[in-house]
C-alpha positions, 0 to 999 in steps of 0.5 A: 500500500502506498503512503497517500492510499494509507492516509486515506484510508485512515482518514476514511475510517476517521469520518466513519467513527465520528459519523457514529459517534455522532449518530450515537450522541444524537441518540442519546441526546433525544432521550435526554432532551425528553427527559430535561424538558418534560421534568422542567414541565412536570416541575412548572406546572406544580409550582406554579399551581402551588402559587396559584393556591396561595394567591387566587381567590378564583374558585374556578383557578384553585379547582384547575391548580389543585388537580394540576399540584395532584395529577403532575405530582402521580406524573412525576412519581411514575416519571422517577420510577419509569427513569430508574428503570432505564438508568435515566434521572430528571433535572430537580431544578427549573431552568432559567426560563421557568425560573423567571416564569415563576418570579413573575408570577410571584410578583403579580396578584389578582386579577393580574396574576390570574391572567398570567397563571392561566396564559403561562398553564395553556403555553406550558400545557400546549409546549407539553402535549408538543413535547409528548406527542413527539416523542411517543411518536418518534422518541428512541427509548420504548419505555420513554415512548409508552411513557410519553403515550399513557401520559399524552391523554392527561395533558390534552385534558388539562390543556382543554381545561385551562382554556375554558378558564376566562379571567377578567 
């Protein structure tokens, strides 16, 4: 073999690995894209549903907020369990965005704050049924997948309920 052919050849088997490396990242990076964005979701709806009990007097808001505390409180304990069994663990923080979410609605009280919960649950509602839909579609773990699919039916109705919610 001559000189050039050998370093082509090397340089083939170079590309080669880096395309599957690549390919193997990607992967990866799909399940934990799920997992990072769907508990960063799961988290944001149970804090803000508890602010929502703390500081709304509308009957309608507090009835919504405590199912969202209860039913994303049961997601999260089978997301944990359905984590554990493919050796995945979930972000416990919000991230920076969710974070600022959360300040404003701190910062904002009645009818203001009421505005705010109900326009920040149909976005994160609508991001999650996005987000679920996809992945029970397309996503690459299996148990993820079947997850993502018993989970979708749940999000769809509260995002049919948030959006009956009229607020002055």
């Amino acid at each position: 073999m001559n000189v050039p052919n050998f370093f082509l050849s090397i340089a083939i088997l170079i590309l080669f690995s880096l395309t599957f490396i690549s390919s193997a990242e990607a992967n990866t990076s799909t399940v934990e894209s799920f997992v990072q964005k769907a508990a960063v979701a799961n988290k944001f709806e149970i804090d803000s549903s508890q602010l929502a009990l703390q500081k709304s007097n509308n009957s309608e808001i507090r009835r919504f907020a405590e199912r969202m505390v209860n039913d994303h409180t049961k997601v999260g304990e089978r997301f944990t369990t359905t984590l554990q069994s493919i050796n995945q663990k979930a972000p416990e923080t919000l991230d920076e965005k969710h974070k600022k979410l959360i300040e404003r609605l701190e910062q904002s009280s009645g009818d203001d704050f009421n505005r705010l919960y109900v326009q920040l649950q149909t976005d994160a509602h609508k991001e999650a049924v996005d987000l679920f839909t996809d992945y029970s579609k397309n996503g690459k773990d299996p148990t993820l997948r079947d997850f993502a699919e018993k989970t979708l039916p749940d999000l769809k109705s509260h995002l049919e309920d948030i959006r009956k919610i009229k607020v002055k």
